[in-house]
N, CA, C and O atoms as a CHARMM CRD file, in Angstrom:
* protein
*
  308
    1    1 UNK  N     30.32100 -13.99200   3.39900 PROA 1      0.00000
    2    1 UNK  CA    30.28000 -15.20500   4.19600 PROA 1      0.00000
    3    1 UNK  C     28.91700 -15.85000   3.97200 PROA 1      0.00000
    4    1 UNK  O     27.85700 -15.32400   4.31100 PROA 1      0.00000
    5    2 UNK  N     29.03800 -17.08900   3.34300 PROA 2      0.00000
    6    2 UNK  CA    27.79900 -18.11300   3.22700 PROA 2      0.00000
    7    2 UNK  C     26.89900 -18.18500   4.60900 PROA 2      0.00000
    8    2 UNK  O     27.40700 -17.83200   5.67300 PROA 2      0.00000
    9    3 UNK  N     25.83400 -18.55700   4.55500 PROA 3      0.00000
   10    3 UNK  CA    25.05900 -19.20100   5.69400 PROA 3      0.00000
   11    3 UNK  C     25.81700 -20.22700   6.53200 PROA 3      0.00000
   12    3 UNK  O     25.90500 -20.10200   7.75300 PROA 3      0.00000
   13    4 UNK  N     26.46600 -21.43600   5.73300 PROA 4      0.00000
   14    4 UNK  CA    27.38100 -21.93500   6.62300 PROA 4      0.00000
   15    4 UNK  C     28.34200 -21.87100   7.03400 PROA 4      0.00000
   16    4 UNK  O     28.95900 -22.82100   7.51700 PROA 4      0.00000
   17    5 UNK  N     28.70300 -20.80800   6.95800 PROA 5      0.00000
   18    5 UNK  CA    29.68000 -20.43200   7.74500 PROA 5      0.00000
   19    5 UNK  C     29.74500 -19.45200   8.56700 PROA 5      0.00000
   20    5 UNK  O     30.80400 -19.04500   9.04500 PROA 5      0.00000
   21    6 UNK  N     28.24200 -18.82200   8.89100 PROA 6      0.00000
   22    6 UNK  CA    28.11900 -18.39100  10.07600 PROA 6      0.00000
   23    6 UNK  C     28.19000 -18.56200  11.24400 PROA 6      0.00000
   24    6 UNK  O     27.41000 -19.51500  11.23700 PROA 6      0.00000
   25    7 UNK  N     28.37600 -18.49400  11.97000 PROA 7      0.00000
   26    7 UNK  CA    28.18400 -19.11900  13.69300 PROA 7      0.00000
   27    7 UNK  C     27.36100 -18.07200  14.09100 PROA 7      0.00000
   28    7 UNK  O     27.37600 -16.84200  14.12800 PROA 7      0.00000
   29    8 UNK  N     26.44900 -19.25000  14.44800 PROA 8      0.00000
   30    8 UNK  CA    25.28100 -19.07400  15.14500 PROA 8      0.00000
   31    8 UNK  C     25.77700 -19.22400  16.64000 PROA 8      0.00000
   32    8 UNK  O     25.39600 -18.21100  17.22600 PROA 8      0.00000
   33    9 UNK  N     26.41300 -19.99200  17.44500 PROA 9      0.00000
   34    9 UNK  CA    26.83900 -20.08000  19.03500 PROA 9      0.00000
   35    9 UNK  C     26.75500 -18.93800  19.28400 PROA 9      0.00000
   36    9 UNK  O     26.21500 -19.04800  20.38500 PROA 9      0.00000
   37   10 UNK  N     26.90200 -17.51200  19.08000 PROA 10     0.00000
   38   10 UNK  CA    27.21600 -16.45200  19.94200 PROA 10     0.00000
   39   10 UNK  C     28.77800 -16.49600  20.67400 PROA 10     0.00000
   40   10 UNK  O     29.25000 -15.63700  21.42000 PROA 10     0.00000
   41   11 UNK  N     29.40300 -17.73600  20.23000 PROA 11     0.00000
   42   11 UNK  CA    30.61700 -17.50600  20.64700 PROA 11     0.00000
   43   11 UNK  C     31.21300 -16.09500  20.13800 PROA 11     0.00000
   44   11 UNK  O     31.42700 -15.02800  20.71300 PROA 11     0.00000
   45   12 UNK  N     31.37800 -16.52100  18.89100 PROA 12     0.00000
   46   12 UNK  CA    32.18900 -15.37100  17.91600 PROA 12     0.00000
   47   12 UNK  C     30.93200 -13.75900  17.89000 PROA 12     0.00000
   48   12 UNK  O     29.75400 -13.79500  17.53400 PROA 12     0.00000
   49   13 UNK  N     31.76400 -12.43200  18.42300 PROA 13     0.00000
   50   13 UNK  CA    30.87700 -11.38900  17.73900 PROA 13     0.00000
   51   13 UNK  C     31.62500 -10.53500  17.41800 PROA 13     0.00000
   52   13 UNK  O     32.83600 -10.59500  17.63000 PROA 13     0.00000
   53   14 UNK  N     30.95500  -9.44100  16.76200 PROA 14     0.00000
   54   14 UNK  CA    31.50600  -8.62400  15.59300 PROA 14     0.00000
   55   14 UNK  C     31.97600  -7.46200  16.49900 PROA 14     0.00000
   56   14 UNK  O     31.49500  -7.14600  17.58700 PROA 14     0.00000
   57   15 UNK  N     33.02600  -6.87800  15.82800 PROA 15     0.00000
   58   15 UNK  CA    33.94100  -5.63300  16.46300 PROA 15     0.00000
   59   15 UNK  C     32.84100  -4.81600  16.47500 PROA 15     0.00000
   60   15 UNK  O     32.04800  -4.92200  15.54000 PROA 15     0.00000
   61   16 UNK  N     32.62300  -3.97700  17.39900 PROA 16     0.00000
   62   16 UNK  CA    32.16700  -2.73000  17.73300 PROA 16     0.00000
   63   16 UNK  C     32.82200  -1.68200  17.09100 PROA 16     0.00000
   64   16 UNK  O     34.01200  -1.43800  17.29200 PROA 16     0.00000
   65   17 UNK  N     32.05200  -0.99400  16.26300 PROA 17     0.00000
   66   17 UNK  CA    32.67000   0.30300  15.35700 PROA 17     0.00000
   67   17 UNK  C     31.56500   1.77500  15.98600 PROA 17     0.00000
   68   17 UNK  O     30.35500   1.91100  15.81000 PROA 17     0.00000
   69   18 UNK  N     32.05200   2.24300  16.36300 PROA 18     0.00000
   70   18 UNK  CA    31.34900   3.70100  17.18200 PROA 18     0.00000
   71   18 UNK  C     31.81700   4.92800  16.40400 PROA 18     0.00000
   72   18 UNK  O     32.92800   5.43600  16.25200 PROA 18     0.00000
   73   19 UNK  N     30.45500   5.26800  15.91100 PROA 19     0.00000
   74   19 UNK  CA    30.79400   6.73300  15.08200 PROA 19     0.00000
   75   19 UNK  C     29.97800   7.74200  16.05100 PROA 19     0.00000
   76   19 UNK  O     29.29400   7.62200  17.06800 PROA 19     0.00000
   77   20 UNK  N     30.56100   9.18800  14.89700 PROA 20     0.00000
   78   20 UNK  CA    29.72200  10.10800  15.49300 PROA 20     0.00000
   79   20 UNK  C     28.49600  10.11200  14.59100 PROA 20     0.00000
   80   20 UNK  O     28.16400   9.21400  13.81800 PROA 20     0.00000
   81   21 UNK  N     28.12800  10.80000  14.72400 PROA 21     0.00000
   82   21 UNK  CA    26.15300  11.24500  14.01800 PROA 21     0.00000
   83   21 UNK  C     26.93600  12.04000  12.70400 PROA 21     0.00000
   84   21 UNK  O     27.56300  13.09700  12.77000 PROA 21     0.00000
   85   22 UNK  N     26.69500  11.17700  11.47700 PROA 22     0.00000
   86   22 UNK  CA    26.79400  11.46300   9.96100 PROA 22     0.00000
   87   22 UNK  C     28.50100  11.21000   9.45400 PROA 22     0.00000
   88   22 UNK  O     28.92100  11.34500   8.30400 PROA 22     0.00000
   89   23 UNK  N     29.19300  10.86700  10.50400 PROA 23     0.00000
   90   23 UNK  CA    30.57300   9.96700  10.42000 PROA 23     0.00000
   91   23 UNK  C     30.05000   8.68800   9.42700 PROA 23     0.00000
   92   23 UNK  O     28.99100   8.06300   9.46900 PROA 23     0.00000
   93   24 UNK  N     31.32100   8.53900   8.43500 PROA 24     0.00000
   94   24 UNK  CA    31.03600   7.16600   8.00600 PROA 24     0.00000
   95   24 UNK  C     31.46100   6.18400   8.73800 PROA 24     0.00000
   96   24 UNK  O     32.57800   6.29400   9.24500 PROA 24     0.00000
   97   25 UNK  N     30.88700   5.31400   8.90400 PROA 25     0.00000
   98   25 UNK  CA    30.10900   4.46800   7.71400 PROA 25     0.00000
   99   25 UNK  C     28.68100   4.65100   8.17400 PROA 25     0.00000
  100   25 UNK  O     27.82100   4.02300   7.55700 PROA 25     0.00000
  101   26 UNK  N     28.39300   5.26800   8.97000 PROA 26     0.00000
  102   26 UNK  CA    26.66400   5.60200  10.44300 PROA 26     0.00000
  103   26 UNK  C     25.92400   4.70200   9.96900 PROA 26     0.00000
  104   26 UNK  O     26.39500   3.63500   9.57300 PROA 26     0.00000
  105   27 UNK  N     24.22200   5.07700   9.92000 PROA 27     0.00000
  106   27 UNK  CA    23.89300   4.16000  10.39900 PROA 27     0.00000
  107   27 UNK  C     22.53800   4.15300   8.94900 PROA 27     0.00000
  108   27 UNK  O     21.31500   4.11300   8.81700 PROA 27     0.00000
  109   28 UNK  N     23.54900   4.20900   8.28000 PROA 28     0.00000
  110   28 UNK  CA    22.45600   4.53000   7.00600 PROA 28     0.00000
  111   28 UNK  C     21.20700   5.46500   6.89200 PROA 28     0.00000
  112   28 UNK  O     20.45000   5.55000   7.85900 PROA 28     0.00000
  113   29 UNK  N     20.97300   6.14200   5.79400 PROA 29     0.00000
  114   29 UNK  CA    20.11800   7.03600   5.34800 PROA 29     0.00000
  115   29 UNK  C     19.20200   7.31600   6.56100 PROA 29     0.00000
  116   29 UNK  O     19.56100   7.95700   7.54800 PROA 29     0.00000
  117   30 UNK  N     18.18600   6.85900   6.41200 PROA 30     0.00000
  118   30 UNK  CA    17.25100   7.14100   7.43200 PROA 30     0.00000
  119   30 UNK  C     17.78100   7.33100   9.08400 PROA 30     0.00000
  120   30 UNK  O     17.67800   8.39600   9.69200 PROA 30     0.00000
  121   31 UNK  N     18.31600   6.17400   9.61400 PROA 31     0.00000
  122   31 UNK  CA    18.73600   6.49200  11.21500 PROA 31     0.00000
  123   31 UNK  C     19.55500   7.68900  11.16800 PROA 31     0.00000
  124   31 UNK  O     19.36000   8.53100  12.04400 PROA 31     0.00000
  125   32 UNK  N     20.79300   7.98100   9.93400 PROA 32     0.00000
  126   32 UNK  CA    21.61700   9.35500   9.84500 PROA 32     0.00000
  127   32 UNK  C     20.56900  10.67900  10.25500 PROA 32     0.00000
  128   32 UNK  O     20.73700  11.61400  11.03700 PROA 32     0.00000
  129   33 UNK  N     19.43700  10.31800   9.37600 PROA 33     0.00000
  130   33 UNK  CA    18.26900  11.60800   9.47400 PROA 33     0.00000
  131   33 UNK  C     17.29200  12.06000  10.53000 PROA 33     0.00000
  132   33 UNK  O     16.75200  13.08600  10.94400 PROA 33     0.00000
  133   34 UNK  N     17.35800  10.44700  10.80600 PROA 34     0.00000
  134   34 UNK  CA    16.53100  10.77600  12.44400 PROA 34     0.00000
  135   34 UNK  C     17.81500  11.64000  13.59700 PROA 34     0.00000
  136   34 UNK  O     17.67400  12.72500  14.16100 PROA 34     0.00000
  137   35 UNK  N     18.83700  10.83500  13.64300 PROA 35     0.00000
  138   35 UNK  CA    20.46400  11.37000  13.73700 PROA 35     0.00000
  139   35 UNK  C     20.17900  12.89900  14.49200 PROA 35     0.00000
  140   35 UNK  O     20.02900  13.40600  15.60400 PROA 35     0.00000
  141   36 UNK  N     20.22600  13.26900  12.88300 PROA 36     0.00000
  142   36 UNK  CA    20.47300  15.04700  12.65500 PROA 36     0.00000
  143   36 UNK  C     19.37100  15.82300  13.45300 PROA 36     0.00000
  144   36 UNK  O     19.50800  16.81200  14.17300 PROA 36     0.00000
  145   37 UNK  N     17.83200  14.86000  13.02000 PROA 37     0.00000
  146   37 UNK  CA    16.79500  16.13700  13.43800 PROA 37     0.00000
  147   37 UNK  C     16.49200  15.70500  15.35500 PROA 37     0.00000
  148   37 UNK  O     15.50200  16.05600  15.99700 PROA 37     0.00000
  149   38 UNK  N     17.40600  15.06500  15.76500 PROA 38     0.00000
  150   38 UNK  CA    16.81200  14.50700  17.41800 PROA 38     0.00000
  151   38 UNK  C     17.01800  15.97700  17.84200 PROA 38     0.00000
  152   38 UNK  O     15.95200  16.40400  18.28600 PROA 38     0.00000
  153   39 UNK  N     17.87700  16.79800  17.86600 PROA 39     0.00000
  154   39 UNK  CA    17.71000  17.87000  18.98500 PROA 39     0.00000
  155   39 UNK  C     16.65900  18.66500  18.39500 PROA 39     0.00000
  156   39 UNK  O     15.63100  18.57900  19.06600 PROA 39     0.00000
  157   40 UNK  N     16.52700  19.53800  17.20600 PROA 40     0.00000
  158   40 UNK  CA    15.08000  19.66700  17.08600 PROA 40     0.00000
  159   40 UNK  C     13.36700  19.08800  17.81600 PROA 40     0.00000
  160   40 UNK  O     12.32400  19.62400  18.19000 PROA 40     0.00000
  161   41 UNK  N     13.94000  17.68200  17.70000 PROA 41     0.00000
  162   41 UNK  CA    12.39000  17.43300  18.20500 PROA 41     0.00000
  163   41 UNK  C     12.37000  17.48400  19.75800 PROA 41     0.00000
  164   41 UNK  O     11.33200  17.45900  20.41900 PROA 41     0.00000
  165   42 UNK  N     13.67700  17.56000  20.29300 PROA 42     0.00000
  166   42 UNK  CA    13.96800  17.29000  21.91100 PROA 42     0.00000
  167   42 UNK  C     13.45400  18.50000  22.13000 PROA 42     0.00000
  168   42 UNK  O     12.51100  18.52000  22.92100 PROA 42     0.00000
  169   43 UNK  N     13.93900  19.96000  21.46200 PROA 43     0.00000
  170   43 UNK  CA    13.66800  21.38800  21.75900 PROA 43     0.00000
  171   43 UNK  C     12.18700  21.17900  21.68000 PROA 43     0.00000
  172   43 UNK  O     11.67400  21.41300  22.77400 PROA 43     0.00000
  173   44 UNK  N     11.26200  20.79500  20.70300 PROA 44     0.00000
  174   44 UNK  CA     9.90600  20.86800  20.63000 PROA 44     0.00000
  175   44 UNK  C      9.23400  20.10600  21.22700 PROA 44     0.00000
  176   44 UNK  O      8.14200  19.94700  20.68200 PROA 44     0.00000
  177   45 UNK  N      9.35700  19.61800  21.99800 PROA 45     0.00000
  178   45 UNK  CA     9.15900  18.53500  23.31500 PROA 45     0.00000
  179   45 UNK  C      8.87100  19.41500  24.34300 PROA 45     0.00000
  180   45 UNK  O      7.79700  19.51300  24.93700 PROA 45     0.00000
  181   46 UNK  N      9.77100  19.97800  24.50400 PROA 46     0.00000
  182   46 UNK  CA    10.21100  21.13400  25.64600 PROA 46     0.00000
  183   46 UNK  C      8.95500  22.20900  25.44300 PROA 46     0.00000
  184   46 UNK  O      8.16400  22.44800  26.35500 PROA 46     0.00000
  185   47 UNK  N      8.90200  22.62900  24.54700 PROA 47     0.00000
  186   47 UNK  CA     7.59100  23.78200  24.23700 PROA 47     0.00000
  187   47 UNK  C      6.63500  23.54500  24.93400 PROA 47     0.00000
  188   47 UNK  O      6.34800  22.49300  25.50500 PROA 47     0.00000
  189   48 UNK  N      6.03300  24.64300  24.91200 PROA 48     0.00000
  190   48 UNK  CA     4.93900  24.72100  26.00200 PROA 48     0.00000
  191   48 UNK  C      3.58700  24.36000  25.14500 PROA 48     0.00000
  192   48 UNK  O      2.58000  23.86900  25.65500 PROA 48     0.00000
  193   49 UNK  N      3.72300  24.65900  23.87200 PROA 49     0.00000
  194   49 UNK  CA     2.47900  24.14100  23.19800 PROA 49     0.00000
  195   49 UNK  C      3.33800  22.43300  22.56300 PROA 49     0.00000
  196   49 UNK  O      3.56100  22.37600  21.35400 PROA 49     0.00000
  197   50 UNK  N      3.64000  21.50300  23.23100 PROA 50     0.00000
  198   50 UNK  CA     3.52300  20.37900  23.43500 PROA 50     0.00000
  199   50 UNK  C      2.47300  19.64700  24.21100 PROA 50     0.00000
  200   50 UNK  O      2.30000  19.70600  25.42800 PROA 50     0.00000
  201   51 UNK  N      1.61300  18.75700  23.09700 PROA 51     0.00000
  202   51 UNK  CA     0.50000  18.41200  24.22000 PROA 51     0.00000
  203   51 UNK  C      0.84200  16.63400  24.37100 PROA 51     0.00000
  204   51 UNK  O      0.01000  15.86600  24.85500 PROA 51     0.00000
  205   52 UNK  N      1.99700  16.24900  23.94100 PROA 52     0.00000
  206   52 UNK  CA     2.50200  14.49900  23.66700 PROA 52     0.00000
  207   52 UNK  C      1.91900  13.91200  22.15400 PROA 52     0.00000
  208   52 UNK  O      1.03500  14.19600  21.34600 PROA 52     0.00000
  209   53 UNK  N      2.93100  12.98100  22.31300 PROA 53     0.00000
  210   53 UNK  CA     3.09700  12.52300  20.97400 PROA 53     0.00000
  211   53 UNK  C      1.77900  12.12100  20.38800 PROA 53     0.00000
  212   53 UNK  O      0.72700  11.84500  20.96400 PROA 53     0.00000
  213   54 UNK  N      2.08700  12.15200  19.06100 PROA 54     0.00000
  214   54 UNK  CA     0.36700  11.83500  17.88500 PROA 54     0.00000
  215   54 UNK  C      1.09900  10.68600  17.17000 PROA 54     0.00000
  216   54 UNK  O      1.92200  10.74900  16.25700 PROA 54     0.00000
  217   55 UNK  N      0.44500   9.31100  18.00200 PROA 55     0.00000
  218   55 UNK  CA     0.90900   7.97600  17.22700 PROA 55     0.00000
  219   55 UNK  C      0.35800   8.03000  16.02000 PROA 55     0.00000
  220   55 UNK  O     -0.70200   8.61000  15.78300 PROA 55     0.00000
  221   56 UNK  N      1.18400   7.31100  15.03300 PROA 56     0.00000
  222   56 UNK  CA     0.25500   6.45600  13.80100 PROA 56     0.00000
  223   56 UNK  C     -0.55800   5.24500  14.50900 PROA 56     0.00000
  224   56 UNK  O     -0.41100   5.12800  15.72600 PROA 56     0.00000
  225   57 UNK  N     -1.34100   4.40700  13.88100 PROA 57     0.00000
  226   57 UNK  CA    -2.16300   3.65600  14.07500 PROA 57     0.00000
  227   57 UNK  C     -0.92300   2.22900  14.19000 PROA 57     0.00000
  228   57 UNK  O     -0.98100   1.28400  14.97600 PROA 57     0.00000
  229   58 UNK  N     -0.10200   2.43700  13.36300 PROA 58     0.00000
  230   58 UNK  CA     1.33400   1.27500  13.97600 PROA 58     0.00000
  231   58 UNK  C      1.44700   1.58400  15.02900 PROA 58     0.00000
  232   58 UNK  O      1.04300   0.78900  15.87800 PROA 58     0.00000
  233   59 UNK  N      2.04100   2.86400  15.46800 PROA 59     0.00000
  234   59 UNK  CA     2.71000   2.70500  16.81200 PROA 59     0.00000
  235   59 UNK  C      1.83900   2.69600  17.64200 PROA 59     0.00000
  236   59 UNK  O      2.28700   2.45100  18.76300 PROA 59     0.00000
  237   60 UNK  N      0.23300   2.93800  17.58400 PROA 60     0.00000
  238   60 UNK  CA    -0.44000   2.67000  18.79300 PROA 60     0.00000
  239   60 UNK  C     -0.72600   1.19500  19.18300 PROA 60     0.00000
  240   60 UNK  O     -1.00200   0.74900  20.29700 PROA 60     0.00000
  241   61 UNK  N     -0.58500   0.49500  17.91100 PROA 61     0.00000
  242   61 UNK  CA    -0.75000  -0.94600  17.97800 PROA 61     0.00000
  243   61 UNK  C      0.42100  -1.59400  18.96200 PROA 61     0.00000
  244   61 UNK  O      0.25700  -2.23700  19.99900 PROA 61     0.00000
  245   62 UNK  N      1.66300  -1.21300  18.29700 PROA 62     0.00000
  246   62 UNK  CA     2.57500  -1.87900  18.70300 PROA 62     0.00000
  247   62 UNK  C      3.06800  -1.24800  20.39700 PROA 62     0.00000
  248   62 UNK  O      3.59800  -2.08300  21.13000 PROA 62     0.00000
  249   63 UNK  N      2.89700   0.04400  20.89300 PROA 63     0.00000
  250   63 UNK  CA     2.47500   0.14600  22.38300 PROA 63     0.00000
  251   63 UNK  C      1.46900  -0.59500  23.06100 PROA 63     0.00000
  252   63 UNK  O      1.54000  -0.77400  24.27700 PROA 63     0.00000
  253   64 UNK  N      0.61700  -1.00400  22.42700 PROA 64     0.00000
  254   64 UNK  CA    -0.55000  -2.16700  23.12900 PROA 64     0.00000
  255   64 UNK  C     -0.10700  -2.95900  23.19600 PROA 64     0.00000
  256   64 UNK  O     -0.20200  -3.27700  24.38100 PROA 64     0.00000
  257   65 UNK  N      0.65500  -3.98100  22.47200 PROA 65     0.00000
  258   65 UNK  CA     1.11500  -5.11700  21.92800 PROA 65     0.00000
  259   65 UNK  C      2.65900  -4.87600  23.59400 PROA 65     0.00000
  260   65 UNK  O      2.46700  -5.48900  24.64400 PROA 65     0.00000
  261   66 UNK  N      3.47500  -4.29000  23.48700 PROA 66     0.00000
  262   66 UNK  CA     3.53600  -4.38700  24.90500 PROA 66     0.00000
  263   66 UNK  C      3.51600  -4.17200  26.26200 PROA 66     0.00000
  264   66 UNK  O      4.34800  -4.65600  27.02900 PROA 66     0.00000
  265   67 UNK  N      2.63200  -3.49200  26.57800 PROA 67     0.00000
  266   67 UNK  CA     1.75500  -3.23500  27.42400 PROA 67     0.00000
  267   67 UNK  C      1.11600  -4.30600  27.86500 PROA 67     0.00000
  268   67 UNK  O      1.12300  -4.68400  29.03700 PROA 67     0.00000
  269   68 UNK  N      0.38200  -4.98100  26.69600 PROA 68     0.00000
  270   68 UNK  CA     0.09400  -6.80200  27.31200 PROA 68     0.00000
  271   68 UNK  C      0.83000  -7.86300  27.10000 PROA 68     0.00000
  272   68 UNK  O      0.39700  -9.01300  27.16000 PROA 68     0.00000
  273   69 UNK  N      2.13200  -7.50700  26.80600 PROA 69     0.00000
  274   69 UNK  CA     3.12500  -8.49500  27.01200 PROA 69     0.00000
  275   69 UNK  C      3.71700  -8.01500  28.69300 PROA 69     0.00000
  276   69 UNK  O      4.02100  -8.82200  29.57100 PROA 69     0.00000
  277   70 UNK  N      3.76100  -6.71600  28.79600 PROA 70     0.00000
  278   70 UNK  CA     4.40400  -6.81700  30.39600 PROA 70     0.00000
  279   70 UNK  C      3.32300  -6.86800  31.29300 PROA 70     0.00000
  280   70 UNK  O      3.72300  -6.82800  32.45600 PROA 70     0.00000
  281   71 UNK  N      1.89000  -6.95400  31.16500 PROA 71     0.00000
  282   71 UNK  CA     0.88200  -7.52200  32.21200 PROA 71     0.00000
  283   71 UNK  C      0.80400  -8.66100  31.98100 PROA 71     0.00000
  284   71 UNK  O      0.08000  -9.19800  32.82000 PROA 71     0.00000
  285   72 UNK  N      1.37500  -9.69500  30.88600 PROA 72     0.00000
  286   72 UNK  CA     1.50500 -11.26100  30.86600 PROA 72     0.00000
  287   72 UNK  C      2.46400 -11.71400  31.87300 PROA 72     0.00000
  288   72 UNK  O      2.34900 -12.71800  32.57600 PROA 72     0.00000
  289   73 UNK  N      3.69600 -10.62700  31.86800 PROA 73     0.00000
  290   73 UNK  CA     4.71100 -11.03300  32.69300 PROA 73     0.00000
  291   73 UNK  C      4.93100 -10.70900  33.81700 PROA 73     0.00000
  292   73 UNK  O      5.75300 -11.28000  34.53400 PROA 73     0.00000
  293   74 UNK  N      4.22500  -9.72800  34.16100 PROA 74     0.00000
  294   74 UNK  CA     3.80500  -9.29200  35.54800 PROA 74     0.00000
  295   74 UNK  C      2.84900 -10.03000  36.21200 PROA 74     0.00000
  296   74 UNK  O      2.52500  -9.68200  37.34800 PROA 74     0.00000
  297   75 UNK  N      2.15600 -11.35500  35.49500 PROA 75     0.00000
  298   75 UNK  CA     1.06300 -11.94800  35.97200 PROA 75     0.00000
  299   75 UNK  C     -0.11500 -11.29800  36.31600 PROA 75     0.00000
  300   75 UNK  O     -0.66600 -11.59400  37.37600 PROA 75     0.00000
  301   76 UNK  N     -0.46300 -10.67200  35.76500 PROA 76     0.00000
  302   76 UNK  CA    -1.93600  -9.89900  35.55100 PROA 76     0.00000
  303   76 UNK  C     -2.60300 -10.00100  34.86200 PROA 76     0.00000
  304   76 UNK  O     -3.56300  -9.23500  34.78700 PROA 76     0.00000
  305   77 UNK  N     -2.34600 -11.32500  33.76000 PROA 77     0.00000
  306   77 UNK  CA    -3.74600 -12.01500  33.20600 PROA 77     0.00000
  307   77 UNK  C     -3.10800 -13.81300  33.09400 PROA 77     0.00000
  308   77 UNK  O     -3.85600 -14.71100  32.70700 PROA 77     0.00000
């Protein structure tokens, strides 16, 4: 389907297709893999030598980023 002939209105949306975790068609390579290893990391969460997560320098950015978007909207600056 061309660009124009998309609809943009939000009238029209796409069927909902619900798989299981590594069912086709999922959710491609990577999300499949995050998929598989979530109860692993849920169990190591749980551990007692868990001391919380070790951001990359992205994700610490992008936790700041809203953090002062919800004190913009909370009216606190």
């Amino acid at each position: 389907m061309g660009l124009a002939q998309t609809d943009l209105s939000g009238k029209t949306r796409p069927e909902i297709v619900r798989t299981g975790i590594g069912e086709p068609p999922g959710l491609g390579e990577v999300l499949d893999q995050d998929s598989e290893l979530l109860p692993i990391v849920q169990a190591g969460a749980r551990s007692r030598g868990f001391r919380g997560p070790l951001w990359s320098e992205q994700e610490a950015r992008l936790r700041h980023f809203h953090k002062e978007i919800d004190r913009y909207m909370d009216g606190e600056k």
